[in-house]
C-alpha positions, -999 to 999 in steps of 0.1 A, spaced: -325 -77 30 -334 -37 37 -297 -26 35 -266 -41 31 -234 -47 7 -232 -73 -25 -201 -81 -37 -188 -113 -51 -164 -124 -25 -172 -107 10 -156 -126 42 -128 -99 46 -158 -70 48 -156 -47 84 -185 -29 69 -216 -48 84 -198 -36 116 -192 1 103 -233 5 96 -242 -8 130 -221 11 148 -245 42 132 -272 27 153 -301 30 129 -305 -2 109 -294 -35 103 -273 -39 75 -261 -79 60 -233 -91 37 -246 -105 4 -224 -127 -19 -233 -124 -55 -223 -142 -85 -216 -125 -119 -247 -142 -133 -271 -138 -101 -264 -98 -104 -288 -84 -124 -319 -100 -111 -310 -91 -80 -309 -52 -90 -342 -59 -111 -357 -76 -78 -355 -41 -63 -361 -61 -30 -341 -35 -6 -344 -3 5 -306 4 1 -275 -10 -8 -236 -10 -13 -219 -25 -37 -183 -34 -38 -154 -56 -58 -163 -61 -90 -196 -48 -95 -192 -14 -89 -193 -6 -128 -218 -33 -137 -243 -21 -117 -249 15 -136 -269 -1 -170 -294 -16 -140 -301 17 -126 -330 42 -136 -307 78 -122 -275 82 -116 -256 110 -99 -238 136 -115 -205 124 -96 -210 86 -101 -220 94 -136 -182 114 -142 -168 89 -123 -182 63 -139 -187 38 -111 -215 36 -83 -210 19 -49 -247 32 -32 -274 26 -44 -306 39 -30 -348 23 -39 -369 52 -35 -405 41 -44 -392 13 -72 -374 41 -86 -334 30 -85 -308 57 -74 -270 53 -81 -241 76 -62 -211 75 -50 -194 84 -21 -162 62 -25 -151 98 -40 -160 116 -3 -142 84 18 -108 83 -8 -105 124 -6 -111 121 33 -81 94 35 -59 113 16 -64 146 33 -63 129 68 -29 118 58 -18 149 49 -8 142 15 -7 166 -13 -17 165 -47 -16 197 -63 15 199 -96 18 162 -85 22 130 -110 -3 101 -94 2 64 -103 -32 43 -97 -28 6 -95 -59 -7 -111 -85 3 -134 -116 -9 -114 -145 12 -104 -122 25 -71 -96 29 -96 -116 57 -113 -126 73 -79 -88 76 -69 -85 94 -104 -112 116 -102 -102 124 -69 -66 131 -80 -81 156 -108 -102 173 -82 -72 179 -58 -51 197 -88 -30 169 -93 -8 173 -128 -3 138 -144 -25 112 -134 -17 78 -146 -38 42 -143 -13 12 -147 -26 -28 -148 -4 -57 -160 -21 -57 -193 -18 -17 -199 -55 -21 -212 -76 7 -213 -55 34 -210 -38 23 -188 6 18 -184 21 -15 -174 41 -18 -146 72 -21 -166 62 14 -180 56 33 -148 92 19 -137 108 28 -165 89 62 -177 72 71 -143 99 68 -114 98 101 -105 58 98 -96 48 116 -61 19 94 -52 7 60 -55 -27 46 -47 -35 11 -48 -69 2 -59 -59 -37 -65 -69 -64 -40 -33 -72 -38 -23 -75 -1 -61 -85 9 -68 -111 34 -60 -137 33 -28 -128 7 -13 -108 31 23 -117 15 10 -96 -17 24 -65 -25 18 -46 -54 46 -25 -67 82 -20 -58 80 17 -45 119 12 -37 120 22 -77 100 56 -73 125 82 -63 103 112 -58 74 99 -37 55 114 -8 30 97 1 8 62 -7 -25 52 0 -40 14 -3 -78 10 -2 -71 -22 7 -81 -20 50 -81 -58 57 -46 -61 71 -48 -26 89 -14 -20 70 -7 -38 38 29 -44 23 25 -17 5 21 4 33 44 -12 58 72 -2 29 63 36 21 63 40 62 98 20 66 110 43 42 93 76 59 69 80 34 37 90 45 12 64 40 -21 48 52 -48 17 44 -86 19 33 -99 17 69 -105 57 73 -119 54 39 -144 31 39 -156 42 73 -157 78 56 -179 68 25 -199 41 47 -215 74 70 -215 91 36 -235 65 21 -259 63 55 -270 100 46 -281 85 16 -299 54 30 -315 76 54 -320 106 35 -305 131 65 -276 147 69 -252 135 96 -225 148 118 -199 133 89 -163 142 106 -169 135 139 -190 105 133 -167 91 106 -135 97 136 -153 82 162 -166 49 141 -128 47 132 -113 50 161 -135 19 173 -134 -4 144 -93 3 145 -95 -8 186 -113 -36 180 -97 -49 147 -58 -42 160 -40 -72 181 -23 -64 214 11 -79 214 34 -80 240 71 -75 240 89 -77 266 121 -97 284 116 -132 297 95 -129 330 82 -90 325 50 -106 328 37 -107 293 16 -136 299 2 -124 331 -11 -91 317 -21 -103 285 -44 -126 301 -57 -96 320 -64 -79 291 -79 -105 273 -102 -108 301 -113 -71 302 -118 -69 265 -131 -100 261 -106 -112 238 -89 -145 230 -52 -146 244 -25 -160 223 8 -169 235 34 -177 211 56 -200 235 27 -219 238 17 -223 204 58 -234 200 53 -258 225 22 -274 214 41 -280 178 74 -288 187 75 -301 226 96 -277 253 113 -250 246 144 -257 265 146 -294 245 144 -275 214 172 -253 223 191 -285 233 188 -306 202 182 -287 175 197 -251 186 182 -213 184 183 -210 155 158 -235 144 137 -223 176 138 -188 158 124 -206 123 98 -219 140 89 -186 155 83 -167 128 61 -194 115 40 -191 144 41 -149 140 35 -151 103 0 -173 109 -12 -147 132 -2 -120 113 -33 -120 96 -60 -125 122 -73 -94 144 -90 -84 177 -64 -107 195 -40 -102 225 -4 -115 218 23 -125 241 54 -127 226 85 -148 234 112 -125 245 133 -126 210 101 -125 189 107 -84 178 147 -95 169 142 -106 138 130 -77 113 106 -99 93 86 -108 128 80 -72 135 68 -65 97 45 -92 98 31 -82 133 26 -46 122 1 -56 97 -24 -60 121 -11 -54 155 3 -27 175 32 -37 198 34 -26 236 71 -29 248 63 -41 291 94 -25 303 99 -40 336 133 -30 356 160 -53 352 163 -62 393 122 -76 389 135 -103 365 138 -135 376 156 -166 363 133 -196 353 145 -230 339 122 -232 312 140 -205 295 171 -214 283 185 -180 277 173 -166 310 176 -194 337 207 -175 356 205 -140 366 231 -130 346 222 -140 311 191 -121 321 216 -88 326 232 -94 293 201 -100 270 185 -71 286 219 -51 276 218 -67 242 177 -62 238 166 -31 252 173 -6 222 153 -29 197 125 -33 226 125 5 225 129 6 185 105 -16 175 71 -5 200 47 16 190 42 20 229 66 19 261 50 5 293 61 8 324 62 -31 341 72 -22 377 37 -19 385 6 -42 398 -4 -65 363 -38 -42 365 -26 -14 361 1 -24 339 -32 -38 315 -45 -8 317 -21 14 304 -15 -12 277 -53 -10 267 -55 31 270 -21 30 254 -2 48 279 
């Protein structure tokens, strides 16, 4: 390959996606194992590389000059072939300080816990030292290295200001994973996870149910992917806008659409719609019930909501982790607090808020089949419709245009 990312396990990876967006070469996922590593470096056969989980310290004995930075740092994730010659850098630095500063979160007098003590686990430090940060602490299970164990950072460290995960805790497919307990650290403001395959981890989900501020990797590795491409191509780029505008698509394409909505708002309708336009597959949730457990209104019959609910959240938590999808929801899919965290992970949820007098009674929903059930869910529903979108719809309108403010988020 010319250029490209090794790494030993890479199915999760957005970045052959990130580097084509740039537009000026092709760029492939390699999978290397531990033993295949250093011939391949030796080979030299590429112009320029990344290098990712859990190489990015390994590599550095291969190389014939290493940056300044990556040198200090003492981990390289670009590495360039200029004539044979074999260039290490890293700009993992550039993408975690560009995260953190996008977020708005502030290191200066601060104490920093940094989950891991891999290569990104010593770019998150150095990046805390260059921000004026005033304790800086690495913690593992083992407390190797220097580092504190997690029992240590509970007891010793609670009143830390910042945590940034650098573990692959939380990575697809383990979305369930989750760290640390931040509901033990009194002080903090803010928490990063270079983890970006959910959009938002556990770990993230927390800090933000708590009002913390806190974001995943994605802004990161888009930042040190254009970083790295001024290295491939040995020009300077527009970084900041670039970096924004490669975001802002990856994050549209990788989010899921769901739908939330009362029982004939027309969640299935304009989902399909947008599906269509985006070219997207369409997911219903009702249908996925049905096609496990036979029709709704049976299972409401002999085995009760409540079972109907179980099976639910089944279906939710298998979709949590897939992306680029629209979602239709059944109308009590957001009640249950666990549905909506799981959701959030890699969707963003669009309430279709479609007047009461437009709803229409239908048999195959045993809630909603009279008129005035309908009233008195929408009574008992609307406030955690409202609470739990990221955006409000209006639904009295044509399915089109209600799409369309669904997929410009209006």
């Amino acid at each position: 390959m010319e250029y490209g990312l090794i790494g030993e396990k890479l199915p999760h990876s957005f970045s052959k996606e990130i580097h084509e967006k740039l537009g000026y070469y092709k760029y492939s996922l390699k999978e290397i194992k531990e033993d295949e590593l250093k011939d391949f470096i030796l080979n030299k056969d590429f112009k320029a590389i990344n290098v990712t989980i859990p190489y990015k310290q390994a590599v550095i004995p291969l190389l014939d000059e290493i940056s300044s930075d990556a040198e200090a740092i003492g981990a390289v994730n670009t590495i360039v072939n200029r004539g044979g010659i074999l260039y290490g850098y890293n700009t993992d630095f550039g993408g975690m300080r560009a995260l953190i500063e996008r977020v708005g979160i502030v290191l200066k007098y601060k104490k920093a816990l940094i989950l891991g003590t891999g290569g990104t686990s010593l770019t998150a430090s150095a990046v805390c030292a260059r921000l004026g940060a005033k304790e800086i602490l690495r913690v593992s299970r083992t407390g190797r290295g220097g580092a504190i164990t997690y029992e240590q950072a509970y007891a010793d460290h609670s009143d830390a200001d910042v945590i940034i995960n650098t573990t692959p805790c939380g990575m697809f497919p383990k979305l369930d994973g989750c760290p640390i307990d931040i509901g033990r650290f009194t002080k903090l403001s803010g928490v990063i996870d270079a983890v970006y395959n959910p959009l938002n981890t556990r770990l993230v989900l927390s800090a933000k149910e708590r009002g913390i501020s806190a974001e995943g990797g994605l802004y990161m590795l888009v930042a040190q992917a254009v970083l790295a491409a001024e290295l491939f191509l040995d020009k300077e780029l527009d970084t900041v806008p670039l970096t924004n505008k490669i975001y802002d698509e990856i994050y549209f394409d990788k989010r899921n659409i769901a739908l939330s909505g009362m029982p004939s708002s027309g969640k299935s309708t304009v989902g399909r719609i947008i599906a269509d336009k985006l070219q997207r597959e369409f997911i219903d949730t009702d249908s996925l019930i049905v096609g496990r457990e036979g029709e709704i209104s049976r299972i409401f019959a002999e085995k009760g909501e409540g079972y109907f609910r179980d099976i639910e959240s089944e279906v939710i938590k298998d979709l949590s982790s897939l992306s680029g999808k629209v979602i239709s929801l059944g109308g009590g899919a957001v009640l249950r607090p666990e549905n909506v965290r799981a959701l959030r992970q890699n969707s963003e949820i669009f309430f279709i808020d479609r007047s009461i007098e437009y709803l229409t009674p239908t048999d195959d929903r045993p809630l909603a089949d009279e008129k005035a059930k309908i009233e008195r869910l929408y009574n008992e529903r609307i406030d955690i419709y409202i609470d739990t979108a990221d955006y409000i719809i209006d639904g009295d309108c044509d399915p089109d245009d209600v799409a369309d403010s669904v997929i410009n988020g209006e």
